[in-house]
TIGU-637919 format. One record per residue (C-alpha): residue in three letters; z, y, x. Coordinates in nm, 3 decimals. Layout:
N
PT   code        c3        c2        c1
PT    ALA         Z         Y         X
...
END
This chain:
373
PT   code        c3        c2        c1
PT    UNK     0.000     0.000     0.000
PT    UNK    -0.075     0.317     0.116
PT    UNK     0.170     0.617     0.149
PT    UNK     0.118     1.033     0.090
PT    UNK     0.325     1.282     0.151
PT    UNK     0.283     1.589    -0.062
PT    UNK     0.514     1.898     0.106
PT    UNK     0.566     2.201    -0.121
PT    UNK     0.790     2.538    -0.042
PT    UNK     0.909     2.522    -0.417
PT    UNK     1.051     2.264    -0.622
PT    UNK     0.877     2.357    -0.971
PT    UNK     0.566     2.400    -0.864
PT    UNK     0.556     2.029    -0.785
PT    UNK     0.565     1.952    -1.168
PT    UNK     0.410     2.260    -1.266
PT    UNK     0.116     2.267    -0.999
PT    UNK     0.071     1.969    -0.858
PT    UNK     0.264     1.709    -1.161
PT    UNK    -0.133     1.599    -1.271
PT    UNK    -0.246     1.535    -0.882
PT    UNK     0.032     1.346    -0.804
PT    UNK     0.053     1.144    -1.107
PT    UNK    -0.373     1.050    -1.043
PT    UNK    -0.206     0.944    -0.694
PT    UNK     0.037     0.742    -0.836
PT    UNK    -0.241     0.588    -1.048
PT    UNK    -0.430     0.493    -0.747
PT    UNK    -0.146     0.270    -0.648
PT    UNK    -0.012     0.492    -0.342
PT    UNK     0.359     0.532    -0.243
PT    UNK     0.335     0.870    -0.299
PT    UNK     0.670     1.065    -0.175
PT    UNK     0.723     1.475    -0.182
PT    UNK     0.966     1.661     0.011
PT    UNK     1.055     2.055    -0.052
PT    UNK     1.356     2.223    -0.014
PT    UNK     1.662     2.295    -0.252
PT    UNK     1.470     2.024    -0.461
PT    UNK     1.856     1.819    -0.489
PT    UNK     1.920     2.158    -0.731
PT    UNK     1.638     2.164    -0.938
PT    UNK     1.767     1.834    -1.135
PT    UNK     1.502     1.806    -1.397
PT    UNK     1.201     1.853    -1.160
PT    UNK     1.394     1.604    -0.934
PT    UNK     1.438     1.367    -1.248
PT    UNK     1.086     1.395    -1.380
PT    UNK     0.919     1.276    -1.033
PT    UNK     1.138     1.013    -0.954
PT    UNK     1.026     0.912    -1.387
PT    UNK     0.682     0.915    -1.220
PT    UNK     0.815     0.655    -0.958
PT    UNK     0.757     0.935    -0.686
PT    UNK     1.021     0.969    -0.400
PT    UNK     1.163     1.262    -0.337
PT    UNK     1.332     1.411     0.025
PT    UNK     1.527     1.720     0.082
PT    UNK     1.378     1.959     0.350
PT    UNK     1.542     2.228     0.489
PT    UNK     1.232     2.495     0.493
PT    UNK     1.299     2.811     0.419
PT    UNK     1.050     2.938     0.184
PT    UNK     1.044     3.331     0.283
PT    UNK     1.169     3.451     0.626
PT    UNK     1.033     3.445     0.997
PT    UNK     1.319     3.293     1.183
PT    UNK     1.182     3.070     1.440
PT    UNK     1.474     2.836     1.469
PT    UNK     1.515     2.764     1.090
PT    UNK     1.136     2.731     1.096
PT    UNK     1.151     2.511     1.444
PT    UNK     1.425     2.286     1.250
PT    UNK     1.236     2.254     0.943
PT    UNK     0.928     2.066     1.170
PT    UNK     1.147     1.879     1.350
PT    UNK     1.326     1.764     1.011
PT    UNK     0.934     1.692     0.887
PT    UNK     0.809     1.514     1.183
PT    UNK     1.143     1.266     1.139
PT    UNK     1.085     1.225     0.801
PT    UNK     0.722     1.139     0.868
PT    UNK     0.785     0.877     1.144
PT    UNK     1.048     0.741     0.908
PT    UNK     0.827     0.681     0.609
PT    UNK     0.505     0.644     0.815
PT    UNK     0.228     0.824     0.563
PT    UNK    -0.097     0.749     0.564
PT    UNK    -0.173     1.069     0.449
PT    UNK    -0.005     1.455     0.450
PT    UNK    -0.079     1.741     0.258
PT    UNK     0.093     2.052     0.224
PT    UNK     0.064     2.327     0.023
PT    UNK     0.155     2.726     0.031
PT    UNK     0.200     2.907     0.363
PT    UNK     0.496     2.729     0.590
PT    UNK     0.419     2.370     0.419
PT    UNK     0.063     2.392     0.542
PT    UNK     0.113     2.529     0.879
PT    UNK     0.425     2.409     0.975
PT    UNK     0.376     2.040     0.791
PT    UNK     0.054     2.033     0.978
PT    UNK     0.203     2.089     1.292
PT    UNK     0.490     1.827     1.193
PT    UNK     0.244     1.572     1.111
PT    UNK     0.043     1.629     1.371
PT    UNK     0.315     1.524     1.613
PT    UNK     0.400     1.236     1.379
PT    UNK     0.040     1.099     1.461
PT    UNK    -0.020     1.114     1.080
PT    UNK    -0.374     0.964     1.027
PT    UNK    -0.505     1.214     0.742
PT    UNK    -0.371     1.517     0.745
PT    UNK    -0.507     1.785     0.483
PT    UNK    -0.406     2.135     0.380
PT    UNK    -0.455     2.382     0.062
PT    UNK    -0.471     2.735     0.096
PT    UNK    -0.314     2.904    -0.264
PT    UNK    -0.322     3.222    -0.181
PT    UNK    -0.270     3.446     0.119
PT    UNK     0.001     3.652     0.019
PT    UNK     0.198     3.951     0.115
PT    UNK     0.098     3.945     0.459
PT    UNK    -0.314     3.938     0.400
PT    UNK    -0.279     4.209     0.146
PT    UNK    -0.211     4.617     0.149
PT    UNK    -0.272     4.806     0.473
PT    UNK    -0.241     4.620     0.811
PT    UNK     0.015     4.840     0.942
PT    UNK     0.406     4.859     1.050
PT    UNK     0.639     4.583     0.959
PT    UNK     0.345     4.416     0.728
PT    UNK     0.065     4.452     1.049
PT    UNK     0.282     4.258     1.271
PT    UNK     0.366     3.983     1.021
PT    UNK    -0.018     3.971     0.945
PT    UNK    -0.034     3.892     1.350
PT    UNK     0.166     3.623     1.368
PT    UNK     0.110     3.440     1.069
PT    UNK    -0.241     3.443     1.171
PT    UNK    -0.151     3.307     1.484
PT    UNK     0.045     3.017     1.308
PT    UNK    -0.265     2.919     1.078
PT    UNK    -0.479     2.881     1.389
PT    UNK    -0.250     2.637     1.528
PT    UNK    -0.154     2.483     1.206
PT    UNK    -0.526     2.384     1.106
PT    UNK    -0.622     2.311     1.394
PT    UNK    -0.461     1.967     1.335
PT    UNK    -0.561     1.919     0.990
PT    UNK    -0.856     1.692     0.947
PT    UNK    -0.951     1.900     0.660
PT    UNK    -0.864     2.209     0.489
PT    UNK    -0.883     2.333     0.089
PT    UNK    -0.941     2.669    -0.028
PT    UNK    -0.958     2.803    -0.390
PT    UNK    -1.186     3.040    -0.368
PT    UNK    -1.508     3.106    -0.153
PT    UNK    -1.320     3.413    -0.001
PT    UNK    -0.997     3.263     0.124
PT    UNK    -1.225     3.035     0.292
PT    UNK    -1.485     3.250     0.493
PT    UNK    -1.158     3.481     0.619
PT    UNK    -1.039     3.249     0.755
PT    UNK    -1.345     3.148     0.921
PT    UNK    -1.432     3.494     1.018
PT    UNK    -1.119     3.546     1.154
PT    UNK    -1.103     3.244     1.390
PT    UNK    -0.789     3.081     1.164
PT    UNK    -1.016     2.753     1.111
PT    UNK    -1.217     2.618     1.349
PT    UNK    -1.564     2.557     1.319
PT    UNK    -1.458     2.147     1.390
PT    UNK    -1.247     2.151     1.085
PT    UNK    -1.382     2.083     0.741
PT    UNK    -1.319     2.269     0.452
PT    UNK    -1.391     2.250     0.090
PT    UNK    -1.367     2.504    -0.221
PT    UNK    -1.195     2.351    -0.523
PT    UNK    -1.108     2.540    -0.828
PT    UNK    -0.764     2.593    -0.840
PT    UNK    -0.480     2.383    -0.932
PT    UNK    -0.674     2.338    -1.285
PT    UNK    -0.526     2.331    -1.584
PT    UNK    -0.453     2.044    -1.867
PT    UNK    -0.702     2.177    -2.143
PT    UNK    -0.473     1.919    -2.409
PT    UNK    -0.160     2.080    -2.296
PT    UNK    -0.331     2.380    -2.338
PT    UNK    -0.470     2.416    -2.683
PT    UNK    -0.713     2.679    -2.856
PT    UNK    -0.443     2.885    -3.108
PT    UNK    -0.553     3.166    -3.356
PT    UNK    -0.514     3.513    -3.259
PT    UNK    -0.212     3.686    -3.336
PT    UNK    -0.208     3.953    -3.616
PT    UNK    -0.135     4.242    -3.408
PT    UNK    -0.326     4.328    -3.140
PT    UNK    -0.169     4.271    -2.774
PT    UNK    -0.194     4.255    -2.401
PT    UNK     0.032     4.004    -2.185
PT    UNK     0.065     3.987    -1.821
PT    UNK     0.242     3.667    -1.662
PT    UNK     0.326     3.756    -1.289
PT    UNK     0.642     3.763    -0.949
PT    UNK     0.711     4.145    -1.023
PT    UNK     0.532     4.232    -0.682
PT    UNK     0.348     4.495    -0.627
PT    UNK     0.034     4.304    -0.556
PT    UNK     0.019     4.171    -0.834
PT    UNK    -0.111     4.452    -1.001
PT    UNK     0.230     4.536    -1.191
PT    UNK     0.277     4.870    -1.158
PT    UNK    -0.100     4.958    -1.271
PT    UNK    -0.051     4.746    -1.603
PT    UNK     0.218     4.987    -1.703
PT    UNK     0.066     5.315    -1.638
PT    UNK    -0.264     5.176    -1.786
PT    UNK    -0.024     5.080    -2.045
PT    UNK     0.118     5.423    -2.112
PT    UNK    -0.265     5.570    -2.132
PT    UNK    -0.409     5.339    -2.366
PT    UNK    -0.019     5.400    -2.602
PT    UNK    -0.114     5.766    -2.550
PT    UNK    -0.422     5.713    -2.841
PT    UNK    -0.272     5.380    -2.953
PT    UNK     0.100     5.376    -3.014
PT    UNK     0.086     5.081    -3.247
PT    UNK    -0.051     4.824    -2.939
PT    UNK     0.226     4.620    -2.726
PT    UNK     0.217     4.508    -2.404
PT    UNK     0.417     4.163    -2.295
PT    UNK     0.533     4.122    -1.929
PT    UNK     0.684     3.772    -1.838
PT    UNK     0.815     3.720    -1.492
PT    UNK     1.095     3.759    -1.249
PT    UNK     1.179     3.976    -0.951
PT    UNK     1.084     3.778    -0.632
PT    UNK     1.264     3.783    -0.280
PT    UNK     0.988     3.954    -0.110
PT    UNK     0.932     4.312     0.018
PT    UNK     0.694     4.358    -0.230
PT    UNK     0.905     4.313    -0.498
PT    UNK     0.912     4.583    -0.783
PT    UNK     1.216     4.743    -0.805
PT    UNK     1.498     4.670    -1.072
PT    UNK     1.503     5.049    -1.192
PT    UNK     1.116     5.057    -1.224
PT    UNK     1.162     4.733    -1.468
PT    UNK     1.417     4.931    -1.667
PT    UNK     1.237     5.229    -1.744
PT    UNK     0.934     5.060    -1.819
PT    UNK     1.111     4.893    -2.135
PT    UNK     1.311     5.210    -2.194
PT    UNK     1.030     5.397    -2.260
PT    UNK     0.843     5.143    -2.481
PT    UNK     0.581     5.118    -2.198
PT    UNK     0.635     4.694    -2.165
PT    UNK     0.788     4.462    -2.341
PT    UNK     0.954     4.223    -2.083
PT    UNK     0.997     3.856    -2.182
PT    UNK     1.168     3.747    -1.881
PT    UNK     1.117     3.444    -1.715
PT    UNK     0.968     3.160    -1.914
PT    UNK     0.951     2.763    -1.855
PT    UNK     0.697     2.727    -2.082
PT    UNK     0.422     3.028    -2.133
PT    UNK     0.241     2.922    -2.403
PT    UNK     0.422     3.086    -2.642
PT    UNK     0.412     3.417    -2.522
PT    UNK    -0.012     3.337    -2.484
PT    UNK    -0.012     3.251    -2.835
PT    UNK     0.174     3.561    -2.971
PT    UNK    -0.075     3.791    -2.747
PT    UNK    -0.428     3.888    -2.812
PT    UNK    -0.594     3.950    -2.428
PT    UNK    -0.448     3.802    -2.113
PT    UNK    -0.426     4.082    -1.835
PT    UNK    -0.369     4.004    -1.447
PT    UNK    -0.488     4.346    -1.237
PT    UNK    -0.389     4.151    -0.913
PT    UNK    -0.519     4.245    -0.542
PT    UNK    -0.568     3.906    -0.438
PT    UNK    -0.528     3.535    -0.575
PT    UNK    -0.612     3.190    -0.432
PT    UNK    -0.698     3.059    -0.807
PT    UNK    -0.479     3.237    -1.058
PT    UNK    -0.307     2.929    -1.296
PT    UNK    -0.168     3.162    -1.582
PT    UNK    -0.536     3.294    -1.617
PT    UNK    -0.668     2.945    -1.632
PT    UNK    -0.383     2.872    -1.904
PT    UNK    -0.477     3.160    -2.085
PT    UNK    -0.840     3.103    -2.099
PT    UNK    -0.755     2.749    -2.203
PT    UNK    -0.615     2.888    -2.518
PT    UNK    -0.878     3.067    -2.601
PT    UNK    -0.795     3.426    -2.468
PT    UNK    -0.970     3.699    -2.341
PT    UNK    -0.934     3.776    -1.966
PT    UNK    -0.939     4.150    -1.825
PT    UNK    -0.854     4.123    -1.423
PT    UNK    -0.980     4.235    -1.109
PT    UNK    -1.300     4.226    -0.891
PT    UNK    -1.107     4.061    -0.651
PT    UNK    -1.119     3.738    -0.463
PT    UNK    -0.948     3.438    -0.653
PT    UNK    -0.986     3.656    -0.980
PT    UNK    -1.338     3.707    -0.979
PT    UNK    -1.441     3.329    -0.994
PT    UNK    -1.243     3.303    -1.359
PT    UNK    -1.410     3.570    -1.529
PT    UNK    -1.793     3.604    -1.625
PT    UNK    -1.796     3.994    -1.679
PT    UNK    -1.874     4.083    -2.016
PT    UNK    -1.885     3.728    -2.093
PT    UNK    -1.535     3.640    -2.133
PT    UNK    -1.331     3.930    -2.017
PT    UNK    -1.437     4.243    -1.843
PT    UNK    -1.367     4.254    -1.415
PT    UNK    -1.213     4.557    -1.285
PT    UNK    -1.178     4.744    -0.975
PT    UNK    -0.854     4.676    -0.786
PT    UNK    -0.580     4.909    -0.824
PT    UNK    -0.790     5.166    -1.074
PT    UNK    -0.546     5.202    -1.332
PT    UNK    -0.864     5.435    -1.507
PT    UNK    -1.039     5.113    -1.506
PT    UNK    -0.784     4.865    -1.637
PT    UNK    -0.687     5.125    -1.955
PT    UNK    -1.079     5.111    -2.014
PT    UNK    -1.121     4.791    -2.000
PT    UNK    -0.786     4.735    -2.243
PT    UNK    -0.921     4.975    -2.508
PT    UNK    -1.212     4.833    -2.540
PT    UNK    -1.037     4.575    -2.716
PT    UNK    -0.847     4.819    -2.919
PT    UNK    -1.207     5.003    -3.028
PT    UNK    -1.391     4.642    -3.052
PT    UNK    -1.120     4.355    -3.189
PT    UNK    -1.439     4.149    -3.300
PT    UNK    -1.454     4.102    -2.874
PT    UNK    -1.183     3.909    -2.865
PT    UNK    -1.324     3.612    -3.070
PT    UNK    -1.627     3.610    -2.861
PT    UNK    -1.489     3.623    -2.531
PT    UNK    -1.208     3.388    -2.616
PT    UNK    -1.454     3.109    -2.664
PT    UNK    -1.640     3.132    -2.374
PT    UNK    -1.290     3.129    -2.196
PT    UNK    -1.210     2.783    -2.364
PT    UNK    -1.570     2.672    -2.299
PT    UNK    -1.538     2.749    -1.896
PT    UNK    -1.199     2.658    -1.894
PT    UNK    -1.304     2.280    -2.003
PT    UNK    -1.632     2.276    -1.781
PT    UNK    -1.480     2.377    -1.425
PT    UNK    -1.077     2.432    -1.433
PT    UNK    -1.033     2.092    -1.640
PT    UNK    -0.748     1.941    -1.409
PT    UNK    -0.883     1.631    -1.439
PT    UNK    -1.229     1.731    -1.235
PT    UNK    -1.051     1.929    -0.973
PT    UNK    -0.780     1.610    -0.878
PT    UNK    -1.080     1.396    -0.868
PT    UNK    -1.260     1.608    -0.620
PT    UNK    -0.977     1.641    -0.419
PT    UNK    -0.917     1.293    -0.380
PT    UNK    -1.257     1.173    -0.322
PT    UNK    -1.282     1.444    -0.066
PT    UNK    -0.930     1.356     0.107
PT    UNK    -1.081     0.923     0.071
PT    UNK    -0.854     0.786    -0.151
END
């Protein structure tokens, strides 16, 4: 029987992202075993995999941070778990698991070792300067060594994957192949009717990259003509230093701007009560909560920007905007208002895309034929 390792940063998003991938692995007939940290306090998650007969290990990476030592431990602790239970095959996702459970299971003499760029995060994105520029430096450094032992590396969007070539972070020896995104469960994921009244949601980390800030002052121009239309925000403040501040949050619902929702476990809900899905993000690797939205049959308005450009046919089934134009995103949001009979339109032809390329099904298959299992 053969073994795979799956390494994630974050214990939800093995159920949440991954819970369809490893449960085709399982059907294969692998020992299939994941190992992320704090994953002992995340009971249910823990519960549900070992349900799925999957065994789970406790690493000690830290999942935001640049100390070396903690990071040094963390592939020392992989490369002991590897030669312990002896995986055919590794692949980690998000930044540390891919480079530093490359690096671990390169020095495990792991046969297959793959890796899956998400998304590049807070240190690709803004200006290249200060505390950010130096960050940028040496996490670019750390891909380069990381991939460099991978035997084959996944993007999620044509972008992701010629910066990295362009910048030297994969070498021209190492394979790579664009899948899109994690997919989505189009059953779990059902067409609903629209709601009554008329309403924008965005699902997001309250970072500044993720277009946040821009929702709510395109909020407050389209409420300036259209008092009557809400505007849902689900989410939670993230450790990171782009985090949106607490008192920013605040006044946004003070003022009627957003409605915030919180943090949800389960989204659909909040899709179903809202009219147009919104995500005015800088950069993605493959958005999910657009592909969950489209999968219910909603109308997408995001940006013209890589990872979010792939999920939207402008004018087709959403509208694409510029990044950060908050001019643009209020346009693109009242067209809606002026036009309701859009939505119905465009909502198919997000179900409709969302079953012929983000169908979870056809991106798990992919991978695995194109990791040989």
């Amino acid at each position: 029987m053969k073994t795979f390792l799956l390494i994630a940063s974050f214990p939800d998003s093995l159920i949440k992202f991954r819970g369809a991938l490893l449960r085709a692995l399982v059907a294969k007939g692998l020992s299939v075993h994941v190992a992320a940290p704090d994953i002992s306090s995340a009971a249910s998650v823990r519960e549900e995999l070992v349900l799925m007969g999957i065994q789970v290990h406790e690493i000690g990476l830290q999942r935001t941070g640049t100390n070396p030592l903690a990071d040094l431990r963390a592939v020392l602790e992989m490369q002991r778990l590897m030669r312990k239970i002896k995986p055919d095959y590794v692949l980690g996702y998000t930044i540390k698991p891919v480079i530093y459970g490359s690096i671990a299971a390169w020095l495990a003499a792991v046969p297959k070792r793959f890796a899956l760029v998400t998304g590049l995060g807070y240190a690709f994105t803004g200006e290249a300067s200060g505390k950010r520029g130096v960050l940028r430096q040496l996490i670019q450094r750390l891909y380069r060594f990381g991939l460099s032992r991978c035997h084959k590396v996944f993007f999620q969007n044509p972008d992701d994957q010629a910066l990295f070539r362009d910048l030297g972070l994969l070498s021209d020896v190492v394979p790579s192949r664009v899948v899109n995104g994690s997919g989505v469960d189009v059953a779990e994921y059902p067409t609903r009717p629209f709601p009554d009244a008329l309403s924008f949601l965005l699902i997001a980390r309250l970072l500044g990259d993720k277009g946040v800030r821009e929702y709510a002052r395109a909020a407050q121009m389209v409420k300036r003509k259209h008092p009557e239309i809400s505007f849902k925000l689900v989410g939670w403040i993230d450790d990171n230093p782009d985090a949106i501040d607490p008192q920013e949050l605040d006044e946004w619902v003070r003022s009627g701007t957003l409605e915030f929702l919180g943090k949800l476990a389960d989204v659909r809900p909040a899709i179903e009560e809202s009219s147009v899905y919104v995500l005015p993000s800088y950069r993605e690797g493959t958005p999910r909560t657009v592909l969950e939205a489209m999968a219910m049959g909603r109308p997408v308005v995001t940006t013209d920007a890589p990872g979010c450009r792939e999920t939207v046919e402008d004018g087709v089934n959403g509208f694409l905007v510029p990044v950060q134009s908050v001019d643009g995103l209020a346009n693109a949001m009242a067209r809606f208002v002026e036009s309701p009979e859009l939505m119905g339109r465009m909502g198919q032809s997000s179900r409709q895309i969302a079953e012929d390329k983000y169908d979870v099904r056809k991106v798990n298959d992919f991978m695995l034929s194109e990791m040989g299992i």
